[in-house]
BAKOLMI-961981 format. One record per atom (N, C-alpha, C): residue in one letter; atom name; y, z negated, x negated. Coordinates in steps of 0.02 Angstrom, whole numbers, plus 50000, padded with zeros to 5 digits. Example, Ala and Ser with C-alpha at 12.3 -4.5 7.8 and 13.67 -1.06 7.14 Angstrom:
BEGIN
type  atom  v  w  u
A  N  49716  49610  49340
A  CA  49775  49610  49385
A  C  49835  49610  49340
S  N  49888  49646  49358
S  CA  49947  49643  49316
S  C  50002  49606  49355
END
This chain:
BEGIN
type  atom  v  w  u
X  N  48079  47943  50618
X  CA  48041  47906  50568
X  C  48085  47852  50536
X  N  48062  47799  50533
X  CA  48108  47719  50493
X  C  48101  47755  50429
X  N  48166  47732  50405
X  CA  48183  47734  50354
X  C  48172  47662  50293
X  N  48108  47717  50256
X  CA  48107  47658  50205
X  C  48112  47648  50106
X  N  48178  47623  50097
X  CA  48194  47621  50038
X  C  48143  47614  49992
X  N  48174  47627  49906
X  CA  48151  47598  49867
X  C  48152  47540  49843
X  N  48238  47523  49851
X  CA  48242  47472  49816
X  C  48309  47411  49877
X  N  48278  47352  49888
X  CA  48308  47324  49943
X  C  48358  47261  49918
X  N  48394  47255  49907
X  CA  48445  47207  49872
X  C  48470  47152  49912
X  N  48449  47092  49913
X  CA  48464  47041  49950
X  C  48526  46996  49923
X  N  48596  47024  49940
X  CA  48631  46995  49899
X  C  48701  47043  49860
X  N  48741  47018  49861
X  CA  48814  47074  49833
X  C  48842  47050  49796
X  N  48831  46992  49758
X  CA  48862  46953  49704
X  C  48868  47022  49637
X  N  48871  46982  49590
X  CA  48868  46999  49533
X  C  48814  47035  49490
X  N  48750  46998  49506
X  CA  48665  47008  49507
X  C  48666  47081  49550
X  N  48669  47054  49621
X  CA  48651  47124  49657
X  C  48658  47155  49668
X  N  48758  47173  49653
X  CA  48766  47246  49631
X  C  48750  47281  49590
X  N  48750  47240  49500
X  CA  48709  47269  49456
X  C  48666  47283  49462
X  N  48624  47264  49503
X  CA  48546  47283  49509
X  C  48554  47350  49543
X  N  48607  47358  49619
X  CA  48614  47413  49634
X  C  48644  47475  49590
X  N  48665  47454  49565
X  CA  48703  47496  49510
X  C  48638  47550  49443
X  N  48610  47498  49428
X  CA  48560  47538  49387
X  C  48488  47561  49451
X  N  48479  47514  49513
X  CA  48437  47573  49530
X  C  48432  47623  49558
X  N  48538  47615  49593
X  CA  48555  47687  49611
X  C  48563  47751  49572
X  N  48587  47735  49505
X  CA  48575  47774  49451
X  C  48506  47801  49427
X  N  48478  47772  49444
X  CA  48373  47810  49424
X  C  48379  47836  49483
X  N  48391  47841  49514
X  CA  48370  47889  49567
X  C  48346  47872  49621
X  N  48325  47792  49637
X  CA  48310  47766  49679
X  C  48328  47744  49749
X  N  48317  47756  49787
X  CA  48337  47732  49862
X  C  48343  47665  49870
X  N  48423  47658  49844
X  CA  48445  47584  49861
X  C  48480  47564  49916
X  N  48479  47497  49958
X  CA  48505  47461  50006
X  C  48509  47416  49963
X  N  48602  47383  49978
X  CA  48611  47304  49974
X  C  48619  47279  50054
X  N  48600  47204  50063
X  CA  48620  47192  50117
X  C  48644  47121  50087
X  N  48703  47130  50102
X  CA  48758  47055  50109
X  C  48793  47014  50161
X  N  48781  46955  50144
X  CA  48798  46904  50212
X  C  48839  46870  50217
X  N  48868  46890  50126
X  CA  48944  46842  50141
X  C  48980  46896  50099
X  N  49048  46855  50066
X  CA  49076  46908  50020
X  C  49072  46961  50002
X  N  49060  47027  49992
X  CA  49041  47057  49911
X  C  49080  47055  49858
X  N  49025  47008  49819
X  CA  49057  47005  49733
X  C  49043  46933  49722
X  N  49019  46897  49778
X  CA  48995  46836  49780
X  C  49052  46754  49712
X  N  49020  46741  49686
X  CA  49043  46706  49645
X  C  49103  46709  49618
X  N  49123  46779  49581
X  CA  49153  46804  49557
X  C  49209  46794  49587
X  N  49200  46837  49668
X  CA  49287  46854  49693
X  C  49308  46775  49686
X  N  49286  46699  49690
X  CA  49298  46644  49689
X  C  49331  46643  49612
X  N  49341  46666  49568
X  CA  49384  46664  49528
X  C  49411  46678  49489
X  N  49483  46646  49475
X  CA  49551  46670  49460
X  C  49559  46727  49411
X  N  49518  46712  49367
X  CA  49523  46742  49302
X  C  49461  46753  49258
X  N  49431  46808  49245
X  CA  49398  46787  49193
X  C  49421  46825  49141
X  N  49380  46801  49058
X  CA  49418  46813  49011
X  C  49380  46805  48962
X  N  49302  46824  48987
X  CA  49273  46799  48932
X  C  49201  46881  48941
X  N  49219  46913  48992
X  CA  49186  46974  48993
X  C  49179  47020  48947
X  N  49127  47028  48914
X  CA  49123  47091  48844
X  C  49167  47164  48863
X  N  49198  47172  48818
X  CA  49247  47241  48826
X  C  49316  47227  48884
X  N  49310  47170  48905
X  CA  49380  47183  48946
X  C  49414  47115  48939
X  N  49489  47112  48919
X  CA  49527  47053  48871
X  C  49515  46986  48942
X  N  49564  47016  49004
X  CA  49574  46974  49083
X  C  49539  47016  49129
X  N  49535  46991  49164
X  CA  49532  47025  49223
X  C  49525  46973  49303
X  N  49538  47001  49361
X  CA  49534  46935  49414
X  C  49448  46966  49465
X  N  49431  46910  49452
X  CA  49368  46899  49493
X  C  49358  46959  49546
X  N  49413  46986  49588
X  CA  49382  46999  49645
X  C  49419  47098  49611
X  N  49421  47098  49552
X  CA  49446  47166  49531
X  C  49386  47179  49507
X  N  49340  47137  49473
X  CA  49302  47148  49442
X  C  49233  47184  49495
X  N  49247  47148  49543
X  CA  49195  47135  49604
X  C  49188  47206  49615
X  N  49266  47216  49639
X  CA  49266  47295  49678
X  C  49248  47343  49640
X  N  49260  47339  49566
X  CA  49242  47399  49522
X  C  49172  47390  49514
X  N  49127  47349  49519
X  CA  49060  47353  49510
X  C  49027  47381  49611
X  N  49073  47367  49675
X  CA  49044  47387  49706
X  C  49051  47456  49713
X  N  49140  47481  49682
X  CA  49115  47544  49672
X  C  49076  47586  49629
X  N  49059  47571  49585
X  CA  48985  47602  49526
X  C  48934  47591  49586
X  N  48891  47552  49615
X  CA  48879  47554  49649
X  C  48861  47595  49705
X  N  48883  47614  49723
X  CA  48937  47665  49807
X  C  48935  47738  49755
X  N  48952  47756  49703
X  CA  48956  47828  49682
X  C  48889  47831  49670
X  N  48862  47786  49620
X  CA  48793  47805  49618
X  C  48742  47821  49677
X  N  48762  47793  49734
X  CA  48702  47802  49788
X  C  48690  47760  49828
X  N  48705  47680  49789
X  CA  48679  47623  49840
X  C  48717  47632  49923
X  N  48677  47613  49958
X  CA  48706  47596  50029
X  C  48721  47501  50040
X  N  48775  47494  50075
X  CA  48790  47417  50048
X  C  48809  47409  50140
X  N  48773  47359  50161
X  CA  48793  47328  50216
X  C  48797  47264  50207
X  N  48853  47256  50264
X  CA  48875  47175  50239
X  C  48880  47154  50325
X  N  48916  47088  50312
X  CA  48934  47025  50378
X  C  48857  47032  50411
X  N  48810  47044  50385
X  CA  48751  47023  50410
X  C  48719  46953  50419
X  N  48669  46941  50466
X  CA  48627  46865  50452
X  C  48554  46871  50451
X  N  48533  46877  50400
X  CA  48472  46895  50407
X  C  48424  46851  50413
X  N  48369  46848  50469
X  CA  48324  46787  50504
X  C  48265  46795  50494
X  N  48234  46865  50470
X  CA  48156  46861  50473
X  C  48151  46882  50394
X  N  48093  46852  50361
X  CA  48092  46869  50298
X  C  48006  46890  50293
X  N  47982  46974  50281
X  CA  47907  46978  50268
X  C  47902  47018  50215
X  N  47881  46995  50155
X  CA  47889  47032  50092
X  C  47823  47020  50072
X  N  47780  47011  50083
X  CA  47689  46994  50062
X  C  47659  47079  50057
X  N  47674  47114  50103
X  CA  47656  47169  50102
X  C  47670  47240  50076
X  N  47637  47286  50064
X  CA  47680  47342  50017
X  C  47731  47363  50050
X  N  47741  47371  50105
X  CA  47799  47384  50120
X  C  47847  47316  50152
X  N  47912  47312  50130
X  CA  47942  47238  50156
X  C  47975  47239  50194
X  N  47986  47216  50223
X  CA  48030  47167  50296
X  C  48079  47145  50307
X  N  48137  47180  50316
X  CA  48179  47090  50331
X  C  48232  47108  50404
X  N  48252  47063  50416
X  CA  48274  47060  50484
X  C  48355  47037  50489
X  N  48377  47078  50542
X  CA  48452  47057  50558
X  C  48453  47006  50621
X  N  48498  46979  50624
X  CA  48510  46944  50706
X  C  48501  46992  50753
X  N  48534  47054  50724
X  CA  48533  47092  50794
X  C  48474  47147  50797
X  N  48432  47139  50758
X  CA  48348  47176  50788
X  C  48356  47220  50739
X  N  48407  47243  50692
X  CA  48397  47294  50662
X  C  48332  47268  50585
X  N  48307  47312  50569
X  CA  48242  47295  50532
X  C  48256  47347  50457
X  N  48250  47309  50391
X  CA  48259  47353  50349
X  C  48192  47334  50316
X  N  48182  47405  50286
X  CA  48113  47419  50251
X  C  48123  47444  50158
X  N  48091  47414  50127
X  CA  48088  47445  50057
X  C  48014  47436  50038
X  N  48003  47471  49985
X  CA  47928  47448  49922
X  C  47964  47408  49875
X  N  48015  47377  49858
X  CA  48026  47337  49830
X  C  48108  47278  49849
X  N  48103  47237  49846
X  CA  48151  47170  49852
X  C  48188  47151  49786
X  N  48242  47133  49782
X  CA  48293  47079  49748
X  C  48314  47027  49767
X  N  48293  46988  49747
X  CA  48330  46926  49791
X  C  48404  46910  49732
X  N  48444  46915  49768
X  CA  48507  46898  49720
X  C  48560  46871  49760
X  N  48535  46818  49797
X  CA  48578  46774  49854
X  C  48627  46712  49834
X  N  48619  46711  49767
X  CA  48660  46677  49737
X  C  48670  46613  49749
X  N  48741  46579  49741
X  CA  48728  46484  49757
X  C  48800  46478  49781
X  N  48794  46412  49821
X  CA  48878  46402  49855
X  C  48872  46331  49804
X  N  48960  46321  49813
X  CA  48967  46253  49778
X  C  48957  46198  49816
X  N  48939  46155  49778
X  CA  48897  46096  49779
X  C  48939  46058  49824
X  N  48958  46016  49862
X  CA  48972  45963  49889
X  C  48947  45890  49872
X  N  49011  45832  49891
X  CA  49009  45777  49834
X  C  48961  45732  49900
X  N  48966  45744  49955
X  CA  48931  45703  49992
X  C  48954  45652  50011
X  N  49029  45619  50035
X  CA  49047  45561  50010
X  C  49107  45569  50119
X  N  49108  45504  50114
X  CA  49124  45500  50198
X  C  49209  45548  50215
X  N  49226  45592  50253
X  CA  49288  45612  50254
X  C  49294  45700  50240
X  N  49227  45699  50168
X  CA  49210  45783  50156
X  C  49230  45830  50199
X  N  49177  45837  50273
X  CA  49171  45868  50324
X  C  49240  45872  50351
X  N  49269  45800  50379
X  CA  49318  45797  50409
X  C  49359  45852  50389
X  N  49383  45844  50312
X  CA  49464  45858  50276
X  C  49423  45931  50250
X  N  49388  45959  50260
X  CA  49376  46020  50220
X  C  49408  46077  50247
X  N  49460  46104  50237
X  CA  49522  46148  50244
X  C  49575  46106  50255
X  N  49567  46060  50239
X  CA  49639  46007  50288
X  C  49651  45978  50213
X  N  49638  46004  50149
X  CA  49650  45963  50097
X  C  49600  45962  50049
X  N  49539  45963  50067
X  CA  49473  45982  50031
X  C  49469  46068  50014
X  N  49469  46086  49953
X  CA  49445  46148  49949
X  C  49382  46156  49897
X  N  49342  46198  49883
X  CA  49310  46220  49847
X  C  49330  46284  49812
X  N  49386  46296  49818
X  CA  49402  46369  49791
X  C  49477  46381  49760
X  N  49494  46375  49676
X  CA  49546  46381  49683
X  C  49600  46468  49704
X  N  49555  46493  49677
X  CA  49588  46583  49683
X  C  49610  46583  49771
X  N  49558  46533  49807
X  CA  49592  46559  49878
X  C  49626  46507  49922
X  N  49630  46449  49894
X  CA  49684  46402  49929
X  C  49750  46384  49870
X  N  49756  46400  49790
X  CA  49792  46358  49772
X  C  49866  46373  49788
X  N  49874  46439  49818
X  CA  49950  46441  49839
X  C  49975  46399  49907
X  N  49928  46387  49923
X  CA  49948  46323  50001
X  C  49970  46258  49947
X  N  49958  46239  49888
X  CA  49993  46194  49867
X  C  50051  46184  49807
X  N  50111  46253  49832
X  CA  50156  46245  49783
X  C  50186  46187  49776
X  N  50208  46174  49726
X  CA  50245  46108  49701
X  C  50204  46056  49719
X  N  50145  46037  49757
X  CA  50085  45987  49742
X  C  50052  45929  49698
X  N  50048  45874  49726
X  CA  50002  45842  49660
X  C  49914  45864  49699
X  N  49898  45862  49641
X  CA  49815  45906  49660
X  C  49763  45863  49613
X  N  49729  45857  49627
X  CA  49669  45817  49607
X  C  49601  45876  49592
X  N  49571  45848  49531
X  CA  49513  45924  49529
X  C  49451  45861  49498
X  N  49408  45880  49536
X  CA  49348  45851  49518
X  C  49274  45884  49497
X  N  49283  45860  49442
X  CA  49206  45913  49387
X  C  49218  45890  49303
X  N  49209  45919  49285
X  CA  49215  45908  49210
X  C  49157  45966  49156
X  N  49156  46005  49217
X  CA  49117  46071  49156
X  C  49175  46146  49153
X  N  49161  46186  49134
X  CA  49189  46245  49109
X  C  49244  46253  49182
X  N  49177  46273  49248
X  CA  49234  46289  49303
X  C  49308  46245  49327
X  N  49271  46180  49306
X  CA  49343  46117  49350
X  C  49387  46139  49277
X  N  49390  46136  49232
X  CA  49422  46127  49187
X  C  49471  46214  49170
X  N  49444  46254  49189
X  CA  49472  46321  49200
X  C  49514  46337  49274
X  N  49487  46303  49309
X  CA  49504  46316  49378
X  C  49590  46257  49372
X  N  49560  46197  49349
X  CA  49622  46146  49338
X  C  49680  46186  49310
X  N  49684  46226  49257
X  CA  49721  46268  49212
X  C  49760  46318  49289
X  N  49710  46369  49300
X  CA  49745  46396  49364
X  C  49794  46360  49432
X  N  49767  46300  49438
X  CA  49795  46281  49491
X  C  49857  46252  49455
X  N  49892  46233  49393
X  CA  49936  46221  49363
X  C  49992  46274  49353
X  N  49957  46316  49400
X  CA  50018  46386  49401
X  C  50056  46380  49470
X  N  50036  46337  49517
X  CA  50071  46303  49584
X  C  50079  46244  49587
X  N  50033  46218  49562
X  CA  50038  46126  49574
X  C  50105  46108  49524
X  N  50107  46055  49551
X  CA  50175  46003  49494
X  C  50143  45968  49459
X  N  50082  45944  49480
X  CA  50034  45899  49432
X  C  49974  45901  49462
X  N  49900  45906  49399
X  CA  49823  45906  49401
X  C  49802  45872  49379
X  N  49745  45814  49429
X  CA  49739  45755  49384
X  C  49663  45779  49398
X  N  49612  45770  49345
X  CA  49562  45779  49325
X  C  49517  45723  49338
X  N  49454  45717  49380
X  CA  49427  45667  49376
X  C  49343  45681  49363
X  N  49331  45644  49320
X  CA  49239  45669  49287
X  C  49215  45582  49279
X  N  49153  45596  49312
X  CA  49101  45526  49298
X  C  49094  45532  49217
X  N  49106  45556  49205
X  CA  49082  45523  49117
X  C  49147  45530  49076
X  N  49149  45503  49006
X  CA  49205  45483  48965
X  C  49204  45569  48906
X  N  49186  45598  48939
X  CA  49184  45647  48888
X  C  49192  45712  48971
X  N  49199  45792  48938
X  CA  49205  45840  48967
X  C  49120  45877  48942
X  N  49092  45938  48997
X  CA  49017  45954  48996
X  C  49066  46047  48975
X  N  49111  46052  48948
X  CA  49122  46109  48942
X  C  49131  46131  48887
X  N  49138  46223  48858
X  CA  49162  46242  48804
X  C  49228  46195  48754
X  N  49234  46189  48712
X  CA  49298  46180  48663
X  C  49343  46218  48707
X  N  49367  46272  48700
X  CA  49424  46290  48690
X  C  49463  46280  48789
X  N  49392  46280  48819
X  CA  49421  46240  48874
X  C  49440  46177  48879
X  N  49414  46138  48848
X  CA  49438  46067  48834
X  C  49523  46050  48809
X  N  49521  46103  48747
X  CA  49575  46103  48701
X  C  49643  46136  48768
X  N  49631  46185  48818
X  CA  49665  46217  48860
X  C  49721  46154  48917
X  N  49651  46108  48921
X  CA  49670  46048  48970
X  C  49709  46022  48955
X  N  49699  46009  48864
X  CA  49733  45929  48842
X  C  49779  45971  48804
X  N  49799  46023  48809
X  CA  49856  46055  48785
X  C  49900  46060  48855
X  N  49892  46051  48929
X  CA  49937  46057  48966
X  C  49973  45993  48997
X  N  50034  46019  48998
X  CA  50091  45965  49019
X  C  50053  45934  49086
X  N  50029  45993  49128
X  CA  50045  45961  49197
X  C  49966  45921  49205
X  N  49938  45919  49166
X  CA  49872  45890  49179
X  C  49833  45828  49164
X  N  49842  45761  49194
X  CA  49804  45733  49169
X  C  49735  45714  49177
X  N  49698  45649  49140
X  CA  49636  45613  49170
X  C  49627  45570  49177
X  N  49578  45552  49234
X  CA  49556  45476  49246
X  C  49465  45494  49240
X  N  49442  45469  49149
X  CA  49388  45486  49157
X  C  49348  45421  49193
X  N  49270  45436  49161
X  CA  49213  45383  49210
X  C  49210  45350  49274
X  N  49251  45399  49310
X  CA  49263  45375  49392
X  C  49227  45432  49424
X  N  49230  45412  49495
X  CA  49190  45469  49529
X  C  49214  45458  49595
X  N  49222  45494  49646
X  CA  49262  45483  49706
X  C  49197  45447  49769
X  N  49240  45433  49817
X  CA  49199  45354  49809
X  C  49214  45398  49922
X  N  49276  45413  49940
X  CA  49288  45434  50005
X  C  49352  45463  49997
X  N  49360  45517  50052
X  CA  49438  45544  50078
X  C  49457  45515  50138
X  N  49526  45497  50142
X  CA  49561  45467  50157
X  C  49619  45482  50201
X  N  49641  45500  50277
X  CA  49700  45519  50279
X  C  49700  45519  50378
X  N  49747  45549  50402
X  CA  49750  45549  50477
X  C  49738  45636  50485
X  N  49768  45667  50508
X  CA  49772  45729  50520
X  C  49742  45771  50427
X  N  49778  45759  50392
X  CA  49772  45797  50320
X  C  49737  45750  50284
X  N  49699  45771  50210
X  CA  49693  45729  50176
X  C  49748  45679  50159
X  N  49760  45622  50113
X  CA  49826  45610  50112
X  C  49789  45545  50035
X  N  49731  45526  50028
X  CA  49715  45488  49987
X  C  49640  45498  49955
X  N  49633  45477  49902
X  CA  49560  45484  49888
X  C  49518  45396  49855
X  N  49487  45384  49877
X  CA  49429  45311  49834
X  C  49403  45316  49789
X  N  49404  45311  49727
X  CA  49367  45322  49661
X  C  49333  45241  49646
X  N  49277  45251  49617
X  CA  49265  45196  49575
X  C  49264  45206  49493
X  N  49277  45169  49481
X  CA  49277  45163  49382
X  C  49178  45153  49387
X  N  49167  45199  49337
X  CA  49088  45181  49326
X  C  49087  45124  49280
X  N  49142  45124  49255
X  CA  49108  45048  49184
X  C  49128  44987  49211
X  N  49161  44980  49244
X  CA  49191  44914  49285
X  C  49186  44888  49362
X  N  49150  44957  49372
X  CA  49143  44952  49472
X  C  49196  44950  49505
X  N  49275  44959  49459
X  CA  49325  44926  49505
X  C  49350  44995  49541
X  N  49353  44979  49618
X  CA  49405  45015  49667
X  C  49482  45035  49672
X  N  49482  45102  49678
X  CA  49547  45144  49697
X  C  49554  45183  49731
X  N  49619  45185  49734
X  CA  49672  45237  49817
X  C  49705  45276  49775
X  N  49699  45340  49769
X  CA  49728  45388  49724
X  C  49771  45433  49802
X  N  49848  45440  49789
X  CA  49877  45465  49831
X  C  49876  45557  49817
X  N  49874  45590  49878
X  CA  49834  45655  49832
X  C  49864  45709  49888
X  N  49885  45767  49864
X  CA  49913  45830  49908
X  C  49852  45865  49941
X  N  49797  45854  49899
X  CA  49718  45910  49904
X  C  49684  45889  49837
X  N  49604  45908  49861
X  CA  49572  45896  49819
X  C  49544  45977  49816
X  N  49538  45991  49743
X  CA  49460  46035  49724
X  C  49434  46020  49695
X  N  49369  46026  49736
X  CA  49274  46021  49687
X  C  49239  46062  49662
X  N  49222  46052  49590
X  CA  49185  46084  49537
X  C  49137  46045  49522
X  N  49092  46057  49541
X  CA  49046  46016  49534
X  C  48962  46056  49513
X  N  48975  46120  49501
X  CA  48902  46150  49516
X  C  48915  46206  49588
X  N  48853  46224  49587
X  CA  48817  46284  49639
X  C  48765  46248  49660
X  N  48737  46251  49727
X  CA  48646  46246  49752
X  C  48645  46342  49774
X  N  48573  46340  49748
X  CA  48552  46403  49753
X  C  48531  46425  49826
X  N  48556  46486  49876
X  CA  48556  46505  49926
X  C  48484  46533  49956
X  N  48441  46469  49930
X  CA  48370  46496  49947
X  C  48320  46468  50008
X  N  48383  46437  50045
X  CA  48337  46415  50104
X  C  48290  46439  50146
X  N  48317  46513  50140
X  CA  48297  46563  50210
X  C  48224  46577  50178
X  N  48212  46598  50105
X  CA  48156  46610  50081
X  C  48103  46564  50063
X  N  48120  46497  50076
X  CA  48093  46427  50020
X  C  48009  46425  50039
X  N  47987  46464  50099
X  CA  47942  46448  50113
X  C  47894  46519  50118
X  N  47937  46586  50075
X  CA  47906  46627  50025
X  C  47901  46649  49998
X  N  47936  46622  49924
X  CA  47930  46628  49864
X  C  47931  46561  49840
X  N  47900  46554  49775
X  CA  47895  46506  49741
X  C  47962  46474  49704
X  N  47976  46416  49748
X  CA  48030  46370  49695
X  C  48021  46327  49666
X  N  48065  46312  49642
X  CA  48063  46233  49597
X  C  48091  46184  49619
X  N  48085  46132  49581
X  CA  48112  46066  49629
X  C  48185  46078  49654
X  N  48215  46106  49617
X  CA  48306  46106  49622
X  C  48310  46177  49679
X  N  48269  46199  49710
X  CA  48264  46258  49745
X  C  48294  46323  49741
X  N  48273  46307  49648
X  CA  48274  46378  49626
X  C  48213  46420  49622
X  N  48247  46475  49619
X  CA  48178  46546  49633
X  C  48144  46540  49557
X  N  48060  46543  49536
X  CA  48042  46529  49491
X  C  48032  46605  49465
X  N  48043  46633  49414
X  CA  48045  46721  49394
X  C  48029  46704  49305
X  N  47984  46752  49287
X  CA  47950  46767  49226
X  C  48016  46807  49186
X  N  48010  46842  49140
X  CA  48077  46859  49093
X  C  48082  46920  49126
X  N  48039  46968  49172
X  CA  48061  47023  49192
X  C  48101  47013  49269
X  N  48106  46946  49269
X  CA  48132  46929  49352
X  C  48092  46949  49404
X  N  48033  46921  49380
X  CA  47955  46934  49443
X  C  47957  46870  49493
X  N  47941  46849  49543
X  CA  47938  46819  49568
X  C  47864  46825  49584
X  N  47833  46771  49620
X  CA  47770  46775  49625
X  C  47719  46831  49668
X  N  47767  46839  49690
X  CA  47736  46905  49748
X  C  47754  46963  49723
X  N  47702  47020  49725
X  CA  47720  47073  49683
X  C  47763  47111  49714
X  N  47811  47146  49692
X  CA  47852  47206  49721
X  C  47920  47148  49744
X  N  47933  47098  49716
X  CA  47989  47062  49731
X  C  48010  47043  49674
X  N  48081  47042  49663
X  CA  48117  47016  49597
X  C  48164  46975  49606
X  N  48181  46932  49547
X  CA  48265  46903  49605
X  C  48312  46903  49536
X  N  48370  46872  49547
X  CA  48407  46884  49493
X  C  48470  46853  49511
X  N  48505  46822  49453
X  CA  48583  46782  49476
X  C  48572  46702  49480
X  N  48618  46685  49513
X  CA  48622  46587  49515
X  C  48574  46600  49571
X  N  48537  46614  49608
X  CA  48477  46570  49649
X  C  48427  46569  49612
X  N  48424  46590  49554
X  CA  48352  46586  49523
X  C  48338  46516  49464
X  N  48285  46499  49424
X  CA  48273  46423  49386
X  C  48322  46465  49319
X  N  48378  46442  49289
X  CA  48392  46465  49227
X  C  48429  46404  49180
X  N  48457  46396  49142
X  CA  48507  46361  49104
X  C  48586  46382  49119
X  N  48573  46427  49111
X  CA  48655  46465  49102
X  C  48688  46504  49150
X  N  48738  46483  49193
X  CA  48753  46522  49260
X  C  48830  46567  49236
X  N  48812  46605  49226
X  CA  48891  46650  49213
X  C  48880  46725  49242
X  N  48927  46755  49262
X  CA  48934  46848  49278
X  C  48897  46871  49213
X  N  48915  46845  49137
X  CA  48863  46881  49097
X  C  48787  46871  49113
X  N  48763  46835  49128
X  CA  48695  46816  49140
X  C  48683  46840  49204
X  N  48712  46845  49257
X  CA  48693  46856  49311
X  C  48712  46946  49311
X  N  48743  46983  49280
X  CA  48741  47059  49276
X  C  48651  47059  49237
X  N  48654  47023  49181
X  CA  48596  47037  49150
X  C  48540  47024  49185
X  N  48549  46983  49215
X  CA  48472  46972  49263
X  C  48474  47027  49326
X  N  48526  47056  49344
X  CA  48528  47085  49402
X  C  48495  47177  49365
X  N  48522  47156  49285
X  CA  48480  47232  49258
X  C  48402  47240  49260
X  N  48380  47173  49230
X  CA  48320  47184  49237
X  C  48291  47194  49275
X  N  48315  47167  49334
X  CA  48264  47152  49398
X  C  48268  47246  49406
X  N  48297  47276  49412
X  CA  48339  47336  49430
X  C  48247  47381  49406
X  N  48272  47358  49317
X  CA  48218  47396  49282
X  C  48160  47360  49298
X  N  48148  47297  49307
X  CA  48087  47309  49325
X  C  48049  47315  49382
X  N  48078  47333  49452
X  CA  48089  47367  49517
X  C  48068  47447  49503
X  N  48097  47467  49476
X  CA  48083  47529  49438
X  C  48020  47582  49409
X  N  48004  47510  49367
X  CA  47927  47508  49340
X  C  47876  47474  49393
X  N  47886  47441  49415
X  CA  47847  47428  49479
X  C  47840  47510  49511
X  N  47875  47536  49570
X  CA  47890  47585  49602
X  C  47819  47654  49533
X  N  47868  47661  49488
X  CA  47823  47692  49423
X  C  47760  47681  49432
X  N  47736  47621  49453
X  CA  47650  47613  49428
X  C  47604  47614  49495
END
């Protein structure tokens, strides 16, 4: 006889372990199935420090202690999967591996979370490991003693800039606008460090180089005028796009192709919830994304209940 869950977790971030976490604890027959990481977002970085009840901690410590709560409670967690067929319309749901295997629940999470954004600009593709990163926790020791370039200007570039100042020799900061999109005391963190400076209202324009990166093109936004910034590596902070391609055509998104969810994290089809950065919100943090990954949990729960 197939085996069919209660509760089906699309996703191992932050969201979808929590979610596994409280609905392995009710008692519920949970599956996660993950396709990249587990711990998603998180293991991407260095430090956090802003988690209720705990002073530091590093991204991918945090990860493992939530996949183990997880794992004691009950959840079953499969990962390096690709999952290709998506049928969740019906009371019982659907979803599909590459390799034929078929998982079944009465209820869904979508908690697939978001990759970082890319600037779009000619050379990207080329230099991406060759000098381009998106990640500082997992390339910044390839650039001890480095000049490093960080491009963003919200909470992550400006925290992440701070970390990579623990290898680099110098972080030069570059943001399209004349101001920073982040907390104070991250701001105050930047312009309190030696090794960091800025070139604001510019925006990178192309990468530059033979084999490695080796240069970057900025333009000044207030003057249009052109530059060759000589550069060890770049990292981009720029945002997340939400990992909702595979579903876009069933569940309801929004223009930005986020998942659209009511305050209990309903999605439009009944017996499906989602939760984390793929969904429409304001605020993308591990606090928000544990909290959305609770509700969905509880209200998976109460669904199942009624």
């Amino acid at each position: 006889m197939e085996k069919i869950y209660d509760v089906m977790i699309l996703g191992g971030g932050a969201a979808g372990l929590t979610a596994g976490i409280y609905a392995s604890r009710a008692k519920l027959d949970t599956i996660i199935l993950n396709e990249g990481v587990v711990g998603g977002q998180v293991v991407l970085t260095n430090e956090i420090a802003n988690y209720p009840g705990v002073k530091t901690v590093k991204g991918y410590e945090l990860s493992n202690i939530m996949r183990k709560q997880a794992k004691d409670f009950g959840a079953t967690i499969r990962t390096s999967l690709n999952l290709i067929r998506y049928n969740l319309e019906g009371e019982i749901k659907e979803v599909e591996n590459d390799d034929g295997r078929v998982f079944k629940a009465k209820t869904v999470i979508i908690a697939s979370g978001g990759k970082p954004r890319a600037l779009g600009i000619p050379g990207e593709n080329d230099f991406e490991g060759r000098g381009v990163s998106y990640c500082a926790t997992c390339d910044a020791d390839f650039f001890q003693d480095k000049k490093l370039l960080v491009i963003g200007g919200g909470n992550s570039a400006l925290e992440e800039a701070v970390t990579l100042t623990k290898f680099a020799s110098k972080v030069t900061i570059i943001h399209q606008f004349d101001h920073f999109q982040a907390f104070e005391h991250a701001i105050e963190e930047v312009k309190n460090n030696p090794k960091i400076d800025f070139i604001m209202s510019s925006e990178p324009r192309a990468y530059i180089g033979e084999d490695r990166l080796e240069k970057v093109r900025i333009e000044n936004m207030l003057n249009g005028e052109i530059s060759e910034i000589e550069t060890d590596g770049v990292f981009v902070f720029i945002g997340y796009e939400p990992n909702t391609l595979k579903v876009k055509d069933i569940v309801k998104l929004n223009e930005k192709n986020e998942i659209v969810v009511d305050s209990d994290m309903k999605t439009d089809i009944p017996g499906v919830f989602a939760a984390g950065d793929c969904i429409a919100k304001k605020y993308r943090q591990v606090t928000t994304a544990v909290a959305e990954g609770t509700i969905a949990a509880l209200s998976a729960a109460e669904y199942l209940r009624k």
